[in-house]
C-alpha positions as CSV (number, residue, x, y, z in Angstrom):
1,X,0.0,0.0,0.0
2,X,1.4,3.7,-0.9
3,X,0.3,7.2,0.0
4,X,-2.3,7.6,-2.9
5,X,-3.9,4.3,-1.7
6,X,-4.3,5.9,2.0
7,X,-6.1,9.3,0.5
8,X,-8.4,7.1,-1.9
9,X,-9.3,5.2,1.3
10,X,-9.6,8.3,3.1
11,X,-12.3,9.7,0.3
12,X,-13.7,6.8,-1.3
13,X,-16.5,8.6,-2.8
14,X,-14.3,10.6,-4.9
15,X,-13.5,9.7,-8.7
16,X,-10.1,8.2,-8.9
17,X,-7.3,10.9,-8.2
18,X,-5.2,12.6,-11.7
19,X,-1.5,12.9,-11.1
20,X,-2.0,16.5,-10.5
21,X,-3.8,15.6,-6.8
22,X,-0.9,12.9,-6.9
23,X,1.8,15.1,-6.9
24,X,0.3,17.4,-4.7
25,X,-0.6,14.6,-2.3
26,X,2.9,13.7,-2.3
27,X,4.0,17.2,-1.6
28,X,1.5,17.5,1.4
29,X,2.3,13.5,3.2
30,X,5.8,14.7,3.0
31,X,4.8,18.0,4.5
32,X,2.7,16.3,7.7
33,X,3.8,16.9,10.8
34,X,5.3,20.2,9.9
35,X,3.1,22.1,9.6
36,X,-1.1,21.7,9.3
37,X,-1.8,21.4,5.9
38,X,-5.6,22.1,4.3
39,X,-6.7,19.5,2.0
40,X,-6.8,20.5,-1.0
41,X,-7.6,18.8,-4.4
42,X,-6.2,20.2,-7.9
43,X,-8.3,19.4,-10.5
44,X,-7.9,17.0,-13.5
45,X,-4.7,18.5,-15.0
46,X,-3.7,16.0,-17.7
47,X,-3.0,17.1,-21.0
48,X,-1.5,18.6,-18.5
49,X,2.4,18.1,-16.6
50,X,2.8,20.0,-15.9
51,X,2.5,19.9,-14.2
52,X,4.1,18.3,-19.3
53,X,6.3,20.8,-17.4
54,X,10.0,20.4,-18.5
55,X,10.8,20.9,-22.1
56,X,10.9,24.9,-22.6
57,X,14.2,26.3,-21.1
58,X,14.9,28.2,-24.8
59,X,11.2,29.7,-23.7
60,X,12.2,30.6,-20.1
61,X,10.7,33.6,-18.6
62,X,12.6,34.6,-15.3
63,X,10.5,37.0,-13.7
64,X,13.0,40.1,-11.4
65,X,14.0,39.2,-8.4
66,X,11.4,39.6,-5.4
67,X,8.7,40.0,-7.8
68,X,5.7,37.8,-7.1
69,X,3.7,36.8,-10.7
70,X,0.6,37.6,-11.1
71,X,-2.0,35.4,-11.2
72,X,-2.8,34.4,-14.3
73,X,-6.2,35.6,-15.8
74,X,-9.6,33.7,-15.4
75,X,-11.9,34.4,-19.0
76,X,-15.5,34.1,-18.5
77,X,-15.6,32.5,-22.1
78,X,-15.3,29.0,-23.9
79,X,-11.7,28.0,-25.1
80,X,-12.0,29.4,-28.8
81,X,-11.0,25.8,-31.1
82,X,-7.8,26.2,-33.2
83,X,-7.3,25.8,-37.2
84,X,-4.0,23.2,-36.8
85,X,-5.0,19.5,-36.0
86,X,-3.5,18.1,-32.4
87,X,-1.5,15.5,-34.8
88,X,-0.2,19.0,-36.2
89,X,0.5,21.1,-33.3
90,X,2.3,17.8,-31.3
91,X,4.1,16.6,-34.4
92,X,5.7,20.0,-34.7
93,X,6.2,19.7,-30.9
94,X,7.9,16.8,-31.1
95,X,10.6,18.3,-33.3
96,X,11.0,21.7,-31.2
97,X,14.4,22.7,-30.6
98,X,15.4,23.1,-26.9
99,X,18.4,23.6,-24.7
100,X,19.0,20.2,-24.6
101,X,20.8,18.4,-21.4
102,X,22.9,15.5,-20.2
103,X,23.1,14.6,-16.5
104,X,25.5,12.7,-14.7
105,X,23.7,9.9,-12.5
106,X,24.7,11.8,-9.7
107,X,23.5,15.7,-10.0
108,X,19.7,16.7,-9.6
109,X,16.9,17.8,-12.8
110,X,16.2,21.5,-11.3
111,X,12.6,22.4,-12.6
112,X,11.2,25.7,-11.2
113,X,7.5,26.5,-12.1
114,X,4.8,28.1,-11.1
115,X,1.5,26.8,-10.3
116,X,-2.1,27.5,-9.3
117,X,-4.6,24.3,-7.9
118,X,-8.3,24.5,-6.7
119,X,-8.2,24.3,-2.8
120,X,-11.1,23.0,-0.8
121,X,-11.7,23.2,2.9
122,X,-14.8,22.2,5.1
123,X,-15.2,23.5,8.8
124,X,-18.2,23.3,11.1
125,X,-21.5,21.9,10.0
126,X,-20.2,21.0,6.7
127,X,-19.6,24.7,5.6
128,X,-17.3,24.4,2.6
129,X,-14.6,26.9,1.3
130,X,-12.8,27.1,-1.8
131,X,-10.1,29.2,-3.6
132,X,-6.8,28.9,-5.8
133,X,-3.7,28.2,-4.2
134,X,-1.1,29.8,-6.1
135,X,3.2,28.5,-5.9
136,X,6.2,29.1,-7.5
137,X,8.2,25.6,-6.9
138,X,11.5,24.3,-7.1
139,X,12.1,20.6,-7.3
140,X,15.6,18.8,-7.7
141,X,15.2,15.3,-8.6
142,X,18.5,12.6,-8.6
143,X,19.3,11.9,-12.0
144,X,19.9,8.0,-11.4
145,X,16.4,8.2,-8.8
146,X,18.8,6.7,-6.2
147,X,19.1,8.2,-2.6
148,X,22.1,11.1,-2.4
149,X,24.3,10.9,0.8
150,X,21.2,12.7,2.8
151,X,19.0,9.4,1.8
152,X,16.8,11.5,-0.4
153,X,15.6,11.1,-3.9
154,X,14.8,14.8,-4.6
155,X,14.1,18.4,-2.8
156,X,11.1,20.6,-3.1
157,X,11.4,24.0,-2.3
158,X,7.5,25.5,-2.0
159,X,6.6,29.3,-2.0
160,X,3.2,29.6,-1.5
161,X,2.2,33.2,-3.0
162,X,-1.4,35.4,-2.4
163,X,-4.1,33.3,-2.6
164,X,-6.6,33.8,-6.0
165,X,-10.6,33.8,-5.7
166,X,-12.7,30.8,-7.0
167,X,-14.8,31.7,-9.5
168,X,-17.7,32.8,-7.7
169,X,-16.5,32.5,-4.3
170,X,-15.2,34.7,-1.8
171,X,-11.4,34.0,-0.3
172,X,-11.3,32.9,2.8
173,X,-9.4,34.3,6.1
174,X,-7.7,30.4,6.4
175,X,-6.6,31.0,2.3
176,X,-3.7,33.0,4.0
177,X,-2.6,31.1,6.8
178,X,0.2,28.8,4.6
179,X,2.4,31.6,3.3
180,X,5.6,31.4,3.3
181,X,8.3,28.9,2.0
182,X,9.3,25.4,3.3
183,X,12.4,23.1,2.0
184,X,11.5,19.1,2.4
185,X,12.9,16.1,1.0
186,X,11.8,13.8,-1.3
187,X,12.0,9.7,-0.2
188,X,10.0,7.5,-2.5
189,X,12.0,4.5,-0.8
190,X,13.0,3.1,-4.5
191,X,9.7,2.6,-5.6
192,X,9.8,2.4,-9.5
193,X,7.1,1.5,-12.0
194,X,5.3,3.4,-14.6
195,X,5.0,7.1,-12.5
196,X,9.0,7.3,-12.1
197,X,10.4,10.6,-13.8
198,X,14.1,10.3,-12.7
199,X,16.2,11.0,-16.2
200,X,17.4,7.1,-16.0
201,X,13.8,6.1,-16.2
202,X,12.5,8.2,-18.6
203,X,16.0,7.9,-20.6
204,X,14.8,3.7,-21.0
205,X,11.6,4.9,-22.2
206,X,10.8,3.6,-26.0
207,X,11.8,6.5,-28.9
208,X,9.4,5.1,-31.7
209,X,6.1,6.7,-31.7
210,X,3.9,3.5,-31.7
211,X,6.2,1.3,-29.6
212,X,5.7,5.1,-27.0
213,X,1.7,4.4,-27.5
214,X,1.7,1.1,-26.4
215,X,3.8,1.8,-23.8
216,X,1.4,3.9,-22.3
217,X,-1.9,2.4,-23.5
218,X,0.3,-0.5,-20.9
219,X,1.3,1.4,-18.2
220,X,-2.2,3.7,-17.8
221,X,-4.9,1.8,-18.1
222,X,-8.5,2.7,-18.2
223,X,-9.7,3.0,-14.2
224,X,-12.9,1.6,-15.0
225,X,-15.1,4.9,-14.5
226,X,-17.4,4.9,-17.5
227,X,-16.9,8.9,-18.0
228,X,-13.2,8.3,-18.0
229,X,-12.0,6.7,-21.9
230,X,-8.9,4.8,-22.5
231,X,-7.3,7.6,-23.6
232,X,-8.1,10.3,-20.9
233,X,-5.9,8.1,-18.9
234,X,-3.1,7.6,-21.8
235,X,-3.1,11.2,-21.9
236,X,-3.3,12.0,-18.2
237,X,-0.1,9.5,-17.4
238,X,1.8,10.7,-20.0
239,X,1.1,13.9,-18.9
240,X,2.3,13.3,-15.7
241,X,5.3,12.3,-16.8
242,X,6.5,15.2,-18.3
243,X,5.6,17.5,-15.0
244,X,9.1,18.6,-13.4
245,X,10.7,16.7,-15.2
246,X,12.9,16.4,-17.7
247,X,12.2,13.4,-20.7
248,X,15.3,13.2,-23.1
249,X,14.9,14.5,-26.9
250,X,13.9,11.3,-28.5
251,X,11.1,9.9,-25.8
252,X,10.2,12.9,-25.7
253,X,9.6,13.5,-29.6
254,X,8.1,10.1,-29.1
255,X,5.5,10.8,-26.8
256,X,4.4,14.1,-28.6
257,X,3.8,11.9,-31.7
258,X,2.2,9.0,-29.7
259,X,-0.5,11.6,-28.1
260,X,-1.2,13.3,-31.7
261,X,-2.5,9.9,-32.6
262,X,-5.0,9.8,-29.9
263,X,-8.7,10.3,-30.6
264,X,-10.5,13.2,-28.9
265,X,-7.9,15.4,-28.9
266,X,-8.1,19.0,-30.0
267,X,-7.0,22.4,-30.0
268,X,-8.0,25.8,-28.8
269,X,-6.4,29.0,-29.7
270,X,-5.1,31.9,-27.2
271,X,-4.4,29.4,-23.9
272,X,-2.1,31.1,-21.7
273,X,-0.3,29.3,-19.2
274,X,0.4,30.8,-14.9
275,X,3.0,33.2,-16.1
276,X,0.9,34.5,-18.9
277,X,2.4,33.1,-21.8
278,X,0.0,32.7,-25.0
279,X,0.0,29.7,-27.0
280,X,-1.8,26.4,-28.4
281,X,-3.9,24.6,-26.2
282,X,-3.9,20.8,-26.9
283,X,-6.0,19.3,-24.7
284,X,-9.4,16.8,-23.3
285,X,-12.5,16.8,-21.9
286,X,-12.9,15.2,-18.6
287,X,-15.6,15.0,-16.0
288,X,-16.8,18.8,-17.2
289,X,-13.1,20.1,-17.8
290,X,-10.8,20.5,-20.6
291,X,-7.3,20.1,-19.6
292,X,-4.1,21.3,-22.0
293,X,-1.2,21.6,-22.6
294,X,0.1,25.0,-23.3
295,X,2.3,24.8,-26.6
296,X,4.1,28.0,-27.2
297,X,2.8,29.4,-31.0
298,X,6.2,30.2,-32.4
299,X,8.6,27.5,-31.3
300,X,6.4,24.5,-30.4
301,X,8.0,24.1,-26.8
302,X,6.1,23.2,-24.1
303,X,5.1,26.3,-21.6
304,X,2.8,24.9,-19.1
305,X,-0.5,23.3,-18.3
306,X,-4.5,24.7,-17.5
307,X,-7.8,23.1,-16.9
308,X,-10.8,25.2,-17.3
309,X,-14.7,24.6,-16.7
310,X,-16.7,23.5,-20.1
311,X,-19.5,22.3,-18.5
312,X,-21.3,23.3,-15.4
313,X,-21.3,20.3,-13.8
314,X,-19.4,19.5,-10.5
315,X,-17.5,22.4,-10.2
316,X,-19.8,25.0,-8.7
317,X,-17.9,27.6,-11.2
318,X,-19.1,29.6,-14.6
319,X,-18.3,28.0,-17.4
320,X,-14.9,29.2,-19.0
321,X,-13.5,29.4,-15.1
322,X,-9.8,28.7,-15.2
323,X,-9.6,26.3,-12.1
324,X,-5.8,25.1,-12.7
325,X,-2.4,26.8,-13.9
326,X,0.9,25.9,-14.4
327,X,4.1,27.5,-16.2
328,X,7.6,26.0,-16.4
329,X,10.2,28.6,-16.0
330,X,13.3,27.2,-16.0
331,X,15.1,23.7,-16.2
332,X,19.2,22.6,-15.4
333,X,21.2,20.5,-14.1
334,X,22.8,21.1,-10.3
335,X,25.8,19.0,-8.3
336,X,24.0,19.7,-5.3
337,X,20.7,20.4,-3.9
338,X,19.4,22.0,-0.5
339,X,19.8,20.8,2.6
340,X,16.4,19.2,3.6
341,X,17.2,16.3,6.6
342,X,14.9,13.3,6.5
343,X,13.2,13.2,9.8
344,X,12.8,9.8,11.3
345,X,9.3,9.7,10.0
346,X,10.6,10.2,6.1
347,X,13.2,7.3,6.4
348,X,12.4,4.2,4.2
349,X,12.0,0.8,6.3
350,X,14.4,-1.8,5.6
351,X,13.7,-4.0,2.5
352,X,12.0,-1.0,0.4
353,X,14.8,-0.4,-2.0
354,X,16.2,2.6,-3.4
């Protein structure tokens, strides 16, 4: 049993939980005991990554120092559907030219984004509150996905920044209470399998399109919830895969072509990603949502993820409601990463790998 199993036991009524909530989920069990954390759920994020998140460092946009962004902007209004094909706008994807890199087993993939989730709270009597939790995040992950002398896989660095409205709702006094910054380690005790985003995992990865689609027709299955299609999920895991992360040139070109073949998929014009970069959005409906992937209109490079409300349905926003955000700003290679000490709590048990 992992941490995901414990929160779908924990809200079995719930459809089953994107790698968006996954991540977060993560974040937050490595957080507990820190400091109280609100739960929060981020909403389907798939064709989304980014978290999808670590391709675009010829795109970065560093914002000045001790500047906080701005949120990014929530249209009232239906994603507007693009000319280009998906096929067209991922093929040309696949072949985008990036700063390209190459690291050693033993340095750390340093993704910094920013990134805006739905947060949900429910006090006395039921009363719930909602609003968008806005971050700018730094994660190192080991190259190799073995522990470093500290007996960590990674570090996440979290800023939380000033809370955003929900569509509809009022921000609420407890929306402020988490910022700040915090430093934590990562520990995923070794655990490997279809979700690991280490560079040696996603370096093994097939590089031919159909041998990529397979792959993940494989490793994501269909959940068995009758809104969800087989694809959803192929799109959603692969998604997944490229948030903070960074997938080499040729599974990488691989997977954009493998997702262009997928039925379903489409493209709006003008989708803008947390740091308020325009581009293509290639992207799903799911569950009342369409979530994208932000392809920048010039250079085909990845910028970042958004889901945003099609259909009024479970919600409780306006249609066109941006509920989800991401940008990727920057991605390298370091020797070293912070200092975060694994409390007692954090340290793997003996015979879980890693």
């Amino acid at each position: 049993m992992n941490e995901f199993d414990l929160v779908n036991q924990a809200r079995p009524d719930v459809p089953p939980y994107d790698p968006g909530t996954k991540a977060m989920a993560r974040d937050q069990l490595v957080a507990a005991g820190r400091k109280r954390v609100t739960w929060r759920k981020p909403y389907t994020f798939a064709v989304a990554g980014a978290l999808a998140l670590a391709v675009a460092a010829a795109t970065a946009a560093f914002l000045p120092a001790g500047t906080e962004p701005a949120p990014p902007r929530q249209n009232a209004a239906m994603p507007k559907i693009a000319l280009m094909s998906a096929e067209q706008v991922l093929d040309r994807a696949a072949g985008a030219a990036a700063e390209e890199l190459d690291p050693r087993d033993d340095q750390y993939v340093l993704v910094e984004s920013q990134t805006m989730y739905t947060s949900q709270a429910f006090g006395e009597g039921g009363k719930e509150d909602r609003w968008l939790y806005r971050t700018k995040r730094k994660i190192w992950l080991r190259a190799d996905g073995k522990r470093d002398a500290q007996g960590r896989e990674g570090v996440l660095e979290i800023e939380t920044l000033d809370p955003v409205a929900y569509p509809g709702w009022k921000i609420p006094k407890l929306a402020h209470d988490e910022k700040g910054s915090e430093v934590m380690p990562l520990v995923y005790c070794g655990g490997t399998g279809p979700w690991s985003k280490n560079y040696t995992a996603l370096k093994q990865l097939p590089t031919d399109p159909e041998a990529m689609k397979a792959h993940l027709y494989k490793s994501f299955p269909a959940t068995g919830d009758k809104q969800q299609s087989p694809e959803y999920q192929v799109w959603d895991g692969a998604s997944e895969l490229l948030r903070e992360s960074y997938m080499p040139p040729a599974q990488r070109a691989a997977l954009f072509k493998a997702l262009g073949t997928l039925p379903g998929i489409t493209v709006t014009e003008d989708a803008e990603d947390a740091a308020g970069r325009k581009g293509y959005g290639v992207g799903v409906v799911y569950n009342g949502e369409r979530s994208e992937l932000v392809i920048d209109k010039e250079n085909y490079t990845l910028l970042g993820e958004r889901s945003v409300v099609v259909e009024k349905k479970q919600d409780k926003a306006p249609v066109g409601s941006l509920l989800a955000s991401t940008a990727q700003l920057s991605v390298s290679v370091s020797d070293t990463a912070p200092d975060a000490p694994v409390t007692e709590k954090e340290q793997c048990q003996p015979g879980q790998g890693g």
